[in-house]
Predicted model as a PDB file, atoms N, CA, C, CB and O in Angstrom, pLDDT in the B-factor column:
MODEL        1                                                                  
ATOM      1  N   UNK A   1       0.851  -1.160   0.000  1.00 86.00           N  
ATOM      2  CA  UNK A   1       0.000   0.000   0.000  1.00 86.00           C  
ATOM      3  C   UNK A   1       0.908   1.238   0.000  1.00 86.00           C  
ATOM      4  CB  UNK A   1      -0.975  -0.010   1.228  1.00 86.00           C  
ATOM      5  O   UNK A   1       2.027   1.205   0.512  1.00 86.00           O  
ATOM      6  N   UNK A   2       0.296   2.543  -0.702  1.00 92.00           N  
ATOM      7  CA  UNK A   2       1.487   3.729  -0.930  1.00 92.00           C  
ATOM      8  C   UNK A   2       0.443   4.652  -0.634  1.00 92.00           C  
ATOM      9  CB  UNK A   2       2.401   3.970  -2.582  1.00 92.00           C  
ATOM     10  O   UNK A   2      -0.753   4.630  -0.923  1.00 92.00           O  
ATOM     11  N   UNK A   3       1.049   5.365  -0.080  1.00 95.00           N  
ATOM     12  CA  UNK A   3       0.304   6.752   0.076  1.00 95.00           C  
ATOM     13  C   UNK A   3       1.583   8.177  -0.549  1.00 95.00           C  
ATOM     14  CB  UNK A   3      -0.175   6.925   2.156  1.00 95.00           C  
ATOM     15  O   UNK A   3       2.799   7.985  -0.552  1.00 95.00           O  
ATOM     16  N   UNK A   4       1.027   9.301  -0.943  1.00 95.00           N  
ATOM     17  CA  UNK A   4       2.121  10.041  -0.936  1.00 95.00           C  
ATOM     18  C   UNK A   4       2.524  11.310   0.190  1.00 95.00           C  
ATOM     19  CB  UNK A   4       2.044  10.492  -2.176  1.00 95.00           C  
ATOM     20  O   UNK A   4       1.730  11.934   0.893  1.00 95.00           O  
ATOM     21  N   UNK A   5       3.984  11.464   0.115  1.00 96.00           N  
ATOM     22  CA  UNK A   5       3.921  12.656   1.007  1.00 96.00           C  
ATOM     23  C   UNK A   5       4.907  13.827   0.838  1.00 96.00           C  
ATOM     24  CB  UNK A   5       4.078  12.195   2.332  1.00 96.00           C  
ATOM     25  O   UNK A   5       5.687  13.822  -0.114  1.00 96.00           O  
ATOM     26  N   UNK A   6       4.899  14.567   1.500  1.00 96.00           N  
ATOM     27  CA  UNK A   6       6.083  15.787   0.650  1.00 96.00           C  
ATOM     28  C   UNK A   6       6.986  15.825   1.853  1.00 96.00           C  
ATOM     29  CB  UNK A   6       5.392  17.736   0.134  1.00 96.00           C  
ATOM     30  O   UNK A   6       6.250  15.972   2.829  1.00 96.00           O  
ATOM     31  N   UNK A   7       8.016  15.772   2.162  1.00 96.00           N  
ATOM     32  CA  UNK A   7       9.279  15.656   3.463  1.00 96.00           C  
ATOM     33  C   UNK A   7       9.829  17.304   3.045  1.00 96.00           C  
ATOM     34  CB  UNK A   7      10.921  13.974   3.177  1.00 96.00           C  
ATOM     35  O   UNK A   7      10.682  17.438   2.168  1.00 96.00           O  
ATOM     36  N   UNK A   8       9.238  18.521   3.776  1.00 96.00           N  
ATOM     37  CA  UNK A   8       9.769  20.119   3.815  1.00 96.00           C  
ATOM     38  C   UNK A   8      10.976  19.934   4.994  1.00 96.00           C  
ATOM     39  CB  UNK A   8       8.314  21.464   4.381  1.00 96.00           C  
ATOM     40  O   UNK A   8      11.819  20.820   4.853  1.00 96.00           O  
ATOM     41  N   UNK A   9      11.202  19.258   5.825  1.00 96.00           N  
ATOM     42  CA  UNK A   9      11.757  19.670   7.005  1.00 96.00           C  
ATOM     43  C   UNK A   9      12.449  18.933   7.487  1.00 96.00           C  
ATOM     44  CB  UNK A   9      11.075  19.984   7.818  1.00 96.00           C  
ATOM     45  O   UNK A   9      11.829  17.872   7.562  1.00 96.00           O  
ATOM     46  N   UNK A  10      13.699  18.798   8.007  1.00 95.00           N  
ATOM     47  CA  UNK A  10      14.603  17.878   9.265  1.00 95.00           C  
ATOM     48  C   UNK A  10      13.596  17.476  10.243  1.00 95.00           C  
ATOM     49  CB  UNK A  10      15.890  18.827  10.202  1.00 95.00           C  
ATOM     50  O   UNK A  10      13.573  16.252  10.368  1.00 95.00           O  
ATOM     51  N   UNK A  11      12.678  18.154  11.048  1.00 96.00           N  
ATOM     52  CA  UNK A  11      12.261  17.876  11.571  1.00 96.00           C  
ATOM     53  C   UNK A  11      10.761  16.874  11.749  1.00 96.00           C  
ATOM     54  CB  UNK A  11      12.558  18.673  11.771  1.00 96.00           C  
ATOM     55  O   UNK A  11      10.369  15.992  12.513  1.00 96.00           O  
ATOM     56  N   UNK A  12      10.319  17.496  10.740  1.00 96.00           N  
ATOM     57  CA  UNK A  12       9.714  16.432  10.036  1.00 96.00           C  
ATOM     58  C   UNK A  12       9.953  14.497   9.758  1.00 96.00           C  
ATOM     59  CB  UNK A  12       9.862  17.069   8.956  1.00 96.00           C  
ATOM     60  O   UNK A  12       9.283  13.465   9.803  1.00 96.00           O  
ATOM     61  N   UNK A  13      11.608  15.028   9.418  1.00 96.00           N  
ATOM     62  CA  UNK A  13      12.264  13.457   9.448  1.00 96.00           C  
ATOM     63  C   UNK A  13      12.449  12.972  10.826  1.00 96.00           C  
ATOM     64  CB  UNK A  13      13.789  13.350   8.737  1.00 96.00           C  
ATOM     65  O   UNK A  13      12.254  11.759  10.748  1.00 96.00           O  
ATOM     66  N   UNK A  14      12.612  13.154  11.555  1.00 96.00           N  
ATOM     67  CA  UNK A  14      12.755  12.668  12.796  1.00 96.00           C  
ATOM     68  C   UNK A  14      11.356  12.407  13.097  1.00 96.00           C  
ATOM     69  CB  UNK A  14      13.491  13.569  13.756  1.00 96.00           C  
ATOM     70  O   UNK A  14      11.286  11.525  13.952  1.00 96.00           O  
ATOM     71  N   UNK A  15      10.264  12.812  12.744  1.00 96.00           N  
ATOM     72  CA  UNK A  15       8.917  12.685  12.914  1.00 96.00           C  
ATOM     73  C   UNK A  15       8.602  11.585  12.435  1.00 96.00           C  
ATOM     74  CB  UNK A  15       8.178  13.614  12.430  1.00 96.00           C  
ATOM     75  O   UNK A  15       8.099  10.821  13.259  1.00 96.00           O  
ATOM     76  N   UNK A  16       8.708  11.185  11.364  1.00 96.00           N  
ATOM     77  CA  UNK A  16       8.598  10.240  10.184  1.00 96.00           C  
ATOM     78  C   UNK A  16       9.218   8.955  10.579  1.00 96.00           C  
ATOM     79  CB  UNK A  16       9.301  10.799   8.875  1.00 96.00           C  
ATOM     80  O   UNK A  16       8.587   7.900  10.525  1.00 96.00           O  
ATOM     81  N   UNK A  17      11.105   9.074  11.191  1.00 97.00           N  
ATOM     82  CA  UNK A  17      11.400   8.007  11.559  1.00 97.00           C  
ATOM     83  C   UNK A  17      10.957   7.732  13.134  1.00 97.00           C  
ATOM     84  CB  UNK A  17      12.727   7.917  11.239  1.00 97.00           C  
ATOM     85  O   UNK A  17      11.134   6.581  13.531  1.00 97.00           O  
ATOM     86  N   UNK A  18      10.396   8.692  14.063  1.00 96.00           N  
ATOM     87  CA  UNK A  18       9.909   8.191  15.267  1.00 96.00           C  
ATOM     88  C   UNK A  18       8.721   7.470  14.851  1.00 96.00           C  
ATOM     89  CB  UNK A  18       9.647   9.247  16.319  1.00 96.00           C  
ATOM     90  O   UNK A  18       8.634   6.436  15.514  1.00 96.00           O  
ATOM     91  N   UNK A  19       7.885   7.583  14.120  1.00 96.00           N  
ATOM     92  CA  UNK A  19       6.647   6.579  13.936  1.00 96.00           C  
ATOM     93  C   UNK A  19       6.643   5.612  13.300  1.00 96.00           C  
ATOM     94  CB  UNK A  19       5.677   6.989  13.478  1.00 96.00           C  
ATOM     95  O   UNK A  19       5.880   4.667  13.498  1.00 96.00           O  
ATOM     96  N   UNK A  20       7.715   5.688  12.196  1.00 96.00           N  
ATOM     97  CA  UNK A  20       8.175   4.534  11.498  1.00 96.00           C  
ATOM     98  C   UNK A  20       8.811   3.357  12.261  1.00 96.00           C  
ATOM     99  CB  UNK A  20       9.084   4.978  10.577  1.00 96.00           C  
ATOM    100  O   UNK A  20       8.701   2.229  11.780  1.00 96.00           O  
ATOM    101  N   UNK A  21       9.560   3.573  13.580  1.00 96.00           N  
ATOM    102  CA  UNK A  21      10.371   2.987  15.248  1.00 96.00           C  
ATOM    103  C   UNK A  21       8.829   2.347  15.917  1.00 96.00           C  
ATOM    104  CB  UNK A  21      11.270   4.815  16.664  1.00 96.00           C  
ATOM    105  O   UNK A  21       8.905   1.269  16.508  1.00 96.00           O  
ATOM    106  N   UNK A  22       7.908   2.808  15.843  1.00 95.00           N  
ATOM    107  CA  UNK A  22       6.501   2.949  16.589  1.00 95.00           C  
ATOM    108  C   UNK A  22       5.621   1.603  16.117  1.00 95.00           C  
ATOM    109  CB  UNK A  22       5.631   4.527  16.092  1.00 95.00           C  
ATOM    110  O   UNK A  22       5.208   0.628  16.743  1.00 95.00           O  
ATOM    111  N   UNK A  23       5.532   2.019  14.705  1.00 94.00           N  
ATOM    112  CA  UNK A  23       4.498   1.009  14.137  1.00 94.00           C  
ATOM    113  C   UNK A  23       4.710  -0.227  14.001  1.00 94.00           C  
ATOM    114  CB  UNK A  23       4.126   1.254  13.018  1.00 94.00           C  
ATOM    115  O   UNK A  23       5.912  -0.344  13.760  1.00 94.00           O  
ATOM    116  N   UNK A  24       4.182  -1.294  14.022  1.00 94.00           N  
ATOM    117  CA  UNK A  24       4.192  -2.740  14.314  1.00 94.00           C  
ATOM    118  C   UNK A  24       4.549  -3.412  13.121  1.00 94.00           C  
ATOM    119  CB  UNK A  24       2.885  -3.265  14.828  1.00 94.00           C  
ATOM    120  O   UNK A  24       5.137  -4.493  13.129  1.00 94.00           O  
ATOM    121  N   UNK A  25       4.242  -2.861  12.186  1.00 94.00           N  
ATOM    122  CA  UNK A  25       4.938  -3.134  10.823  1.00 94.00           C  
ATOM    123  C   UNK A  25       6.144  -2.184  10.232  1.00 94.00           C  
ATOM    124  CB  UNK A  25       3.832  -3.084   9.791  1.00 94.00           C  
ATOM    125  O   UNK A  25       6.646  -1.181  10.738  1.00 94.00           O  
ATOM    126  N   UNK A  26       6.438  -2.842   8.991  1.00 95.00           N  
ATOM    127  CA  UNK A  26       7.259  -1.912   8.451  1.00 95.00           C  
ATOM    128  C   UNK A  26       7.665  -0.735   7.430  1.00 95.00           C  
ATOM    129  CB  UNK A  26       7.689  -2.380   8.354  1.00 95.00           C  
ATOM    130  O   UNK A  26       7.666  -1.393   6.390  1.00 95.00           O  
ATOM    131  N   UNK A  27       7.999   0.529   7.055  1.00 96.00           N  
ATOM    132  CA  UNK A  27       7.615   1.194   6.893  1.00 96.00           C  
ATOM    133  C   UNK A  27       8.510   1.815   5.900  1.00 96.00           C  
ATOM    134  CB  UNK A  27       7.241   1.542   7.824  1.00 96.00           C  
ATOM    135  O   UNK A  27       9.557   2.230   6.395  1.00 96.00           O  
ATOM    136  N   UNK A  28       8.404   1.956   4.883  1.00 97.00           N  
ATOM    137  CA  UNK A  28       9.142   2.105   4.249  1.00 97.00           C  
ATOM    138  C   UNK A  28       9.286   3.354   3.181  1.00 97.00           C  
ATOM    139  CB  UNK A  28       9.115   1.108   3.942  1.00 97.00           C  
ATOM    140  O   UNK A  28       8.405   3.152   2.345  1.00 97.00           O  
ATOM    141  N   UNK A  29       9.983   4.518   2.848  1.00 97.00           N  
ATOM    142  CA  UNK A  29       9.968   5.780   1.629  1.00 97.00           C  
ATOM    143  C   UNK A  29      10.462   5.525   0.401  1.00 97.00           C  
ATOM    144  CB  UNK A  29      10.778   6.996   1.961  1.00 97.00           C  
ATOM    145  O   UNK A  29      11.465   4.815   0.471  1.00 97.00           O  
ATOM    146  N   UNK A  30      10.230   5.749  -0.424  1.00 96.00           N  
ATOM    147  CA  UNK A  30      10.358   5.667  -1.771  1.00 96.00           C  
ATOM    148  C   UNK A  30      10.267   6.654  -3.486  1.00 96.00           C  
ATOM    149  CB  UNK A  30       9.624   4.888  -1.679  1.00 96.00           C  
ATOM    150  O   UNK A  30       9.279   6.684  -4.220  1.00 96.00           O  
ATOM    151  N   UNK A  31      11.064   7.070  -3.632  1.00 94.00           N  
ATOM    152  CA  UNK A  31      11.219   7.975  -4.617  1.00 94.00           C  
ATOM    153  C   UNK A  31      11.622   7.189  -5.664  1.00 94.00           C  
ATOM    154  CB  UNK A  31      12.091   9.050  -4.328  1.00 94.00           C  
ATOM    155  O   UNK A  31      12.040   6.074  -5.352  1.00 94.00           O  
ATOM    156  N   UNK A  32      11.602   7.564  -7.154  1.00 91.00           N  
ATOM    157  CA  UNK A  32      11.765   7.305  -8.465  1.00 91.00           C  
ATOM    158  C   UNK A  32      13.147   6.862  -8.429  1.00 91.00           C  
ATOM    159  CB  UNK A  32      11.454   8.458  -9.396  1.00 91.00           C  
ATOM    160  O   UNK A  32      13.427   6.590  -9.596  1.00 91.00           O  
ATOM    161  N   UNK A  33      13.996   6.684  -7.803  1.00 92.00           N  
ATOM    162  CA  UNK A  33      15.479   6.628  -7.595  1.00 92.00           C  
ATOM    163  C   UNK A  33      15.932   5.120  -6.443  1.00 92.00           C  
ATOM    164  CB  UNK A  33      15.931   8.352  -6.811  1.00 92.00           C  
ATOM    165  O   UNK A  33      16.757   4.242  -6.694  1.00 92.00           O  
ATOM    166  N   UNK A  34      15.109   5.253  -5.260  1.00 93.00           N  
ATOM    167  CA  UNK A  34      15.533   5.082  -3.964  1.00 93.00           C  
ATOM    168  C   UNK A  34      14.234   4.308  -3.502  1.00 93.00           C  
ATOM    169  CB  UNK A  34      15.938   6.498  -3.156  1.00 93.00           C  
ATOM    170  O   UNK A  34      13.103   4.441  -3.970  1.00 93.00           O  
ATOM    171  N   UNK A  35      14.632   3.488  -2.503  1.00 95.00           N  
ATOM    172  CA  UNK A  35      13.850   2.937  -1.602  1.00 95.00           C  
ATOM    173  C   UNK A  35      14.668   2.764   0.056  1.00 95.00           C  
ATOM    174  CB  UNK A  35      13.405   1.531  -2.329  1.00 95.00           C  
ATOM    175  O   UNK A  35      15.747   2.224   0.303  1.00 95.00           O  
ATOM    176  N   UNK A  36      13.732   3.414   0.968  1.00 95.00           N  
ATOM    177  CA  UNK A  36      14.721   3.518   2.495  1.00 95.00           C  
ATOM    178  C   UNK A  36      13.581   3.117   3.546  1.00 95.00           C  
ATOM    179  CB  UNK A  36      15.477   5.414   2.956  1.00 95.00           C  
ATOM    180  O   UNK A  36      12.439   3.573   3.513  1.00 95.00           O  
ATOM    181  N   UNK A  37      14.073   2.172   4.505  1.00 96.00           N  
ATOM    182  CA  UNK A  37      13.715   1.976   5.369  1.00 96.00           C  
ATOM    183  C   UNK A  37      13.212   3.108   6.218  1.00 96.00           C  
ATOM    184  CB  UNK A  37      14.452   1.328   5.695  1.00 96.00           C  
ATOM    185  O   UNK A  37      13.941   4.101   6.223  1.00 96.00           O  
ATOM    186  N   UNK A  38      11.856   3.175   7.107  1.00 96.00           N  
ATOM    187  CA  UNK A  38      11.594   4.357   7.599  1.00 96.00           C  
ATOM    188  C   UNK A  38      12.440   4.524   8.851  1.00 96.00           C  
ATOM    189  CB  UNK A  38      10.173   4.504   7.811  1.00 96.00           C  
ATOM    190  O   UNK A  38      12.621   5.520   9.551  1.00 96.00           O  
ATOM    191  N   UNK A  39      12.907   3.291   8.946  1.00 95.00           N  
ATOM    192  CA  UNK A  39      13.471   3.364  10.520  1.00 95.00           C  
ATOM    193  C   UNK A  39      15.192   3.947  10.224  1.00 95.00           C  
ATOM    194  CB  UNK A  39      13.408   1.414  11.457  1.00 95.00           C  
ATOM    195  O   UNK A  39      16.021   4.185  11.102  1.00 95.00           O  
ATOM    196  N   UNK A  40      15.299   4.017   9.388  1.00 92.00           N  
ATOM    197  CA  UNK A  40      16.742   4.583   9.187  1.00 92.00           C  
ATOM    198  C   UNK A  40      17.133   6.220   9.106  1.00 92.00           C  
ATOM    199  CB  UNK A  40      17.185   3.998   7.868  1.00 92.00           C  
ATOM    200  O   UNK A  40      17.398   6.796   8.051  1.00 92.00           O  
ATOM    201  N   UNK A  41      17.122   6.604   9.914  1.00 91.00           N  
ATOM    202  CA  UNK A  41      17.238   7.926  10.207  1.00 91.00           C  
ATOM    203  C   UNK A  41      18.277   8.599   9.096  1.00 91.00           C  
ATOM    204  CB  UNK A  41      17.713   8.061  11.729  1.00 91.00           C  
ATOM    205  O   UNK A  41      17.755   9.575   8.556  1.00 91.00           O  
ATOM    206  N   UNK A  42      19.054   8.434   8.824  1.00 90.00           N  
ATOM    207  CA  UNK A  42      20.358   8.639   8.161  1.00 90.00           C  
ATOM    208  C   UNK A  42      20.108   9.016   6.715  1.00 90.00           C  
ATOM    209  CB  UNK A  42      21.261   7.356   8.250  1.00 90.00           C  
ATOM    210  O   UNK A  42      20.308  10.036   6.057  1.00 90.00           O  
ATOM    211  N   UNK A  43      19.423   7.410   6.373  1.00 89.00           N  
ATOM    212  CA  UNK A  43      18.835   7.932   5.045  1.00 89.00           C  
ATOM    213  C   UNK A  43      17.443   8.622   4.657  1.00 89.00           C  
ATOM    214  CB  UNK A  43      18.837   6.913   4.314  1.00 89.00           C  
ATOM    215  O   UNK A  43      16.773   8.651   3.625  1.00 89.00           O  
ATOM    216  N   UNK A  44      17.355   8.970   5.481  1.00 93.00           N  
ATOM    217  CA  UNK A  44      15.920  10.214   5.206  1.00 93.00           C  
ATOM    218  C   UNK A  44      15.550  11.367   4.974  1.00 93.00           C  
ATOM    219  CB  UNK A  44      15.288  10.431   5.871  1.00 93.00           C  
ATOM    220  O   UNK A  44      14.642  12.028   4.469  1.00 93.00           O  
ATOM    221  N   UNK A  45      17.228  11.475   5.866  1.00 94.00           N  
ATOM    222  CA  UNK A  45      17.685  13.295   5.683  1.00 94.00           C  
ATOM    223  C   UNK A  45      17.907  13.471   4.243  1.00 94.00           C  
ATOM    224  CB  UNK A  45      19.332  13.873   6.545  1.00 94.00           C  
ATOM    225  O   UNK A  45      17.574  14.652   4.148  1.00 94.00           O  
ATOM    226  N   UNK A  46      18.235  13.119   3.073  1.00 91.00           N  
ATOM    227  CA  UNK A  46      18.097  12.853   1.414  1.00 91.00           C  
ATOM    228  C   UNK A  46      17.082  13.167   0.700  1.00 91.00           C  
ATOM    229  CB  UNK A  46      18.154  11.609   1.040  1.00 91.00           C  
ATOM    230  O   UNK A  46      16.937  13.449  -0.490  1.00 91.00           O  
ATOM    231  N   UNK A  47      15.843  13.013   2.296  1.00 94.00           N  
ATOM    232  CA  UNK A  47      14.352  13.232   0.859  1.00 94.00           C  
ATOM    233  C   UNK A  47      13.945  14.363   1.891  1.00 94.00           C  
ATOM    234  CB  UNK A  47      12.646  11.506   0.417  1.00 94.00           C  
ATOM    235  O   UNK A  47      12.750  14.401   2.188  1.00 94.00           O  
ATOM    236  N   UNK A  48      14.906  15.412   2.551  1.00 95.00           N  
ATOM    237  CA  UNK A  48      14.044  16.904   2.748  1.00 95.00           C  
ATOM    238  C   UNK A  48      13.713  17.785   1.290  1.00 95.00           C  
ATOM    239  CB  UNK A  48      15.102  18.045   3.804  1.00 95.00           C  
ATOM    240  O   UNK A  48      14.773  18.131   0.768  1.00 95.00           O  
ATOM    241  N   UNK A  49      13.032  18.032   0.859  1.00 95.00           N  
ATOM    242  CA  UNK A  49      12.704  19.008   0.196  1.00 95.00           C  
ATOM    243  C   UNK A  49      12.011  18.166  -1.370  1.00 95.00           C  
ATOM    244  CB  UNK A  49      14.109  20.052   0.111  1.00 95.00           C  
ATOM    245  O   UNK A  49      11.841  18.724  -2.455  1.00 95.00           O  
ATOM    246  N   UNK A  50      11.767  16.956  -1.090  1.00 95.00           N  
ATOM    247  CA  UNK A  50      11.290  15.861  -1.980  1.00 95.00           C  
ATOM    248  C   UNK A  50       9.995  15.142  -1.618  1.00 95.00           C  
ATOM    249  CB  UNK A  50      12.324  14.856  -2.054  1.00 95.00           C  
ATOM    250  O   UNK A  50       9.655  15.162  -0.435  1.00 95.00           O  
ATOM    251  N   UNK A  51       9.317  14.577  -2.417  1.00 95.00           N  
ATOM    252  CA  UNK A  51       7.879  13.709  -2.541  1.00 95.00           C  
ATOM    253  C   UNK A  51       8.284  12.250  -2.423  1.00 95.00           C  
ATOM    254  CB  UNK A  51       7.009  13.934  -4.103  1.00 95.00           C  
ATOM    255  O   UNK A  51       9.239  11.855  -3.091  1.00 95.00           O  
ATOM    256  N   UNK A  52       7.731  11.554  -1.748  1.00 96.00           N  
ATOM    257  CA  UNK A  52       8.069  10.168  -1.223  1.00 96.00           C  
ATOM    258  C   UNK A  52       6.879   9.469  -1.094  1.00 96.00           C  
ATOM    259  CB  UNK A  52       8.794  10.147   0.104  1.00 96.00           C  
ATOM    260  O   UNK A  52       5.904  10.132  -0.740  1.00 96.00           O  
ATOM    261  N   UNK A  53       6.738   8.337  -1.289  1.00 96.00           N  
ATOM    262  CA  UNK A  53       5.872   7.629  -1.296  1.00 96.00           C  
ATOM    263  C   UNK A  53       6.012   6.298   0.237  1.00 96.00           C  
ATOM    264  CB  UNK A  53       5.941   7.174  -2.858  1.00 96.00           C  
ATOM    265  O   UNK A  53       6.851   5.426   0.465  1.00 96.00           O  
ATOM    266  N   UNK A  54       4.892   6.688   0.908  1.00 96.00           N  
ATOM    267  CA  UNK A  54       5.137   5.897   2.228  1.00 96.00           C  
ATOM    268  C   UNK A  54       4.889   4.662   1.459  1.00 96.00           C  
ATOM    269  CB  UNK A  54       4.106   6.195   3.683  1.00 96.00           C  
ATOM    270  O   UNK A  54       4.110   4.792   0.515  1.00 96.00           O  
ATOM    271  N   UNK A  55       5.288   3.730   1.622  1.00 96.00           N  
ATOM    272  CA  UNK A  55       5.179   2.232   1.146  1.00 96.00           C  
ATOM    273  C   UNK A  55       5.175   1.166   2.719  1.00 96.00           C  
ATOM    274  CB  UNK A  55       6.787   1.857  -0.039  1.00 96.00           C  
ATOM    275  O   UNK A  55       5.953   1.243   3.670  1.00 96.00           O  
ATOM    276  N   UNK A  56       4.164   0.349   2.545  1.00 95.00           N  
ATOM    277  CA  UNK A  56       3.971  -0.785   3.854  1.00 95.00           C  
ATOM    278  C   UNK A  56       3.277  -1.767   3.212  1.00 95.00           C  
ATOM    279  CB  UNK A  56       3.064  -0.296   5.291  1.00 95.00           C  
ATOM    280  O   UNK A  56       2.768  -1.615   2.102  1.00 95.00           O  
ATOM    281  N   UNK A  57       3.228  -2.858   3.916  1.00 92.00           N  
ATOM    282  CA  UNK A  57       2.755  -4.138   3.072  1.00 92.00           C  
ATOM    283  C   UNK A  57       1.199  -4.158   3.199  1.00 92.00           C  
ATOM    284  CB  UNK A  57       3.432  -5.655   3.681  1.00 92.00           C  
ATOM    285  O   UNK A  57       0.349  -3.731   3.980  1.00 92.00           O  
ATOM    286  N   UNK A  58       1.252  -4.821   2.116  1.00 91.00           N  
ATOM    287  CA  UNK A  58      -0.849  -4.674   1.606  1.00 91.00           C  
ATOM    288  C   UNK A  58      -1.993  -5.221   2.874  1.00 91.00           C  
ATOM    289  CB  UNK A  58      -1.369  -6.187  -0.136  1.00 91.00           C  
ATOM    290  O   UNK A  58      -3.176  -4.957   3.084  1.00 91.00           O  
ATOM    291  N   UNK A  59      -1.210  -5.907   3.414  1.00 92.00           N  
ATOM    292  CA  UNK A  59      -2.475  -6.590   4.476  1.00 92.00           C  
ATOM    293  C   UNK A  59      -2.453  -5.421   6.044  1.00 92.00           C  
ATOM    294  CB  UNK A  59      -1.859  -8.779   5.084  1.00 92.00           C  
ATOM    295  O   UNK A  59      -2.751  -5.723   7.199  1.00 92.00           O  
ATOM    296  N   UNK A  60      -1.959  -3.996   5.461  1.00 92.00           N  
ATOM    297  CA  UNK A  60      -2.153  -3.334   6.821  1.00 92.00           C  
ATOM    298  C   UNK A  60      -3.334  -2.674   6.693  1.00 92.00           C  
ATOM    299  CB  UNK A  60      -1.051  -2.363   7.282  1.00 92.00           C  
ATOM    300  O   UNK A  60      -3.427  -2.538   5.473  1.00 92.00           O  
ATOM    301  N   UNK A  61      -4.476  -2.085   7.280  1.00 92.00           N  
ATOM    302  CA  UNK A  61      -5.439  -1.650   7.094  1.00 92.00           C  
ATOM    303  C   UNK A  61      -5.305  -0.322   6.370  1.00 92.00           C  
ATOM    304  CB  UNK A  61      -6.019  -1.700   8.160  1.00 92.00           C  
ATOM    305  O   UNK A  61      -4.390   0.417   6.734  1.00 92.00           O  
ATOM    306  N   UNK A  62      -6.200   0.114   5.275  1.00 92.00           N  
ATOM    307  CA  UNK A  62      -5.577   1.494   4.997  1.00 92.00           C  
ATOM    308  C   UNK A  62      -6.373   2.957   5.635  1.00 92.00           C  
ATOM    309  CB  UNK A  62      -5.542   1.589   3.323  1.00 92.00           C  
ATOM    310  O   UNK A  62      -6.723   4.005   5.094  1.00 92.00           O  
ATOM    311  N   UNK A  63      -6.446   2.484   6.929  1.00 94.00           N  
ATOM    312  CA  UNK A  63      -6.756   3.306   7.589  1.00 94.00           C  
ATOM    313  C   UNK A  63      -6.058   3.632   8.627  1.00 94.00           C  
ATOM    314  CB  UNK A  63      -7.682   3.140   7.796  1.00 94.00           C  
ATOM    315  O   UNK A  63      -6.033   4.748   9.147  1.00 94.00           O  
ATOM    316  N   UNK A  64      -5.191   2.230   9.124  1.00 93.00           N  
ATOM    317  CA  UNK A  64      -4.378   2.710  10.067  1.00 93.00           C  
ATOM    318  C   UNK A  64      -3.164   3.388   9.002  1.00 93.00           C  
ATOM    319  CB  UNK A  64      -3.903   1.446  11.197  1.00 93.00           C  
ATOM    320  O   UNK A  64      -2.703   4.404   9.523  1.00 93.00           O  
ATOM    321  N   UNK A  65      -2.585   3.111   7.764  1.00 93.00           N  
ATOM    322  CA  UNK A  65      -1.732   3.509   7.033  1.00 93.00           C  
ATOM    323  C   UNK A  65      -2.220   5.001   6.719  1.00 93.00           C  
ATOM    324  CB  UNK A  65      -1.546   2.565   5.932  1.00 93.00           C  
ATOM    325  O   UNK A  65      -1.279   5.790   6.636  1.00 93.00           O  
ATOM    326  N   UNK A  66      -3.433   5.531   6.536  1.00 94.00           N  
ATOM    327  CA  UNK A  66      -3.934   6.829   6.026  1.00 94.00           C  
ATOM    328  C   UNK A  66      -3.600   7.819   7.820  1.00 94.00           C  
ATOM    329  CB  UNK A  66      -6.050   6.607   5.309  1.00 94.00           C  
ATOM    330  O   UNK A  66      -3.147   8.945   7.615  1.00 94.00           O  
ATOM    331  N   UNK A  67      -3.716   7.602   8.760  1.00 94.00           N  
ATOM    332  CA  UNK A  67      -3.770   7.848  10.420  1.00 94.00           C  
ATOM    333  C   UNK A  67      -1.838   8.336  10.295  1.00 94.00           C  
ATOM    334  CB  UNK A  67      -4.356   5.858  11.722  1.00 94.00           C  
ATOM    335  O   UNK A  67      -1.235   9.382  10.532  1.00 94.00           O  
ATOM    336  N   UNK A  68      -1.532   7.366   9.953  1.00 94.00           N  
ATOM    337  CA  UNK A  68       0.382   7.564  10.251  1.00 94.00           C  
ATOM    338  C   UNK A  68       0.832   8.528   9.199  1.00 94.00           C  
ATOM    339  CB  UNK A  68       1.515   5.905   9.967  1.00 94.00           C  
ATOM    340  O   UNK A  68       1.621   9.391   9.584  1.00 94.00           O  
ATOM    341  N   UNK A  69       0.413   8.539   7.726  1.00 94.00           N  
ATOM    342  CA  UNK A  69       0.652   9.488   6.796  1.00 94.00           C  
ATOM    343  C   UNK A  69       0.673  10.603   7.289  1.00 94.00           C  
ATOM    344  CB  UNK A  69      -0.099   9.505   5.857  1.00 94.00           C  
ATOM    345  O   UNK A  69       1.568  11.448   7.312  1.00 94.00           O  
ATOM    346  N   UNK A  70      -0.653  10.601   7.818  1.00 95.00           N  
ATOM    347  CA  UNK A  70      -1.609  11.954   8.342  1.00 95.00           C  
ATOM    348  C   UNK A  70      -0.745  12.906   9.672  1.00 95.00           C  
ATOM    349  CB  UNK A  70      -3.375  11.203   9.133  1.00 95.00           C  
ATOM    350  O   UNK A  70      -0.889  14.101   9.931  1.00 95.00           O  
ATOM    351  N   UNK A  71       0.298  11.739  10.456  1.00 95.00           N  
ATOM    352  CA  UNK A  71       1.125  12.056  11.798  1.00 95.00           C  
ATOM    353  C   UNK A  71       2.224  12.194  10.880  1.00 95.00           C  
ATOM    354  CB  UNK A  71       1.278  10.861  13.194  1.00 95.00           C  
ATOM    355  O   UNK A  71       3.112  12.899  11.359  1.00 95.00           O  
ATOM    356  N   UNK A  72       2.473  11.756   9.707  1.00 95.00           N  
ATOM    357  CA  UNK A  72       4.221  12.181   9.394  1.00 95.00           C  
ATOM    358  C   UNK A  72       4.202  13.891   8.563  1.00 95.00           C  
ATOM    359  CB  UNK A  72       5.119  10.646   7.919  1.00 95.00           C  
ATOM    360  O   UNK A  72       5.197  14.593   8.387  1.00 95.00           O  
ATOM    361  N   UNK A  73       3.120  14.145   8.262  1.00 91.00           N  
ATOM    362  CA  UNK A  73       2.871  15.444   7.254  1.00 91.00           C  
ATOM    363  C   UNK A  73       3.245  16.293   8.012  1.00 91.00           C  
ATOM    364  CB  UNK A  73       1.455  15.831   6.677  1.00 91.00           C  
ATOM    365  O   UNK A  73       3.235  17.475   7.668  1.00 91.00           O  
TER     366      UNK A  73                                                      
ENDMDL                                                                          
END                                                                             
């Protein structure tokens, strides 16, 4: 399942990878280039000022996936 999102901020990323640390599954960003673990702090700082596509596996509800989008924006 993908949702999209726009990453403006450092702080933001630390947002993104604290909930990505949080959620029971796994969580993953993705640009035309790249695919990064959400839990990897390091590589996230790469997609400030870029559109990413949250990516998680299909059997998560897409409501709890639409809820976490909604906390990383």
């Amino acid at each position: 399942m993908t949702r999209n999102i726009d990453i403006k901020s450092e702080e933001q990323v630390t947002r993104i990878n604290r909930l990505a640390c949080e959620a029971p599954y796994e969580v993953w960003l993705s640009t035309d280039t790249v695919m990064l673990d959400a839990r990897s702090l390091l590589g996230l700082y790469a997609l400030v000022g870029r559109r990413a596509k949250v990516v998680t596996e299909d059997d998560i509800s897409p409501k709890a996936v639409d809820r976490l989008v909604e906390k990383m924006s």
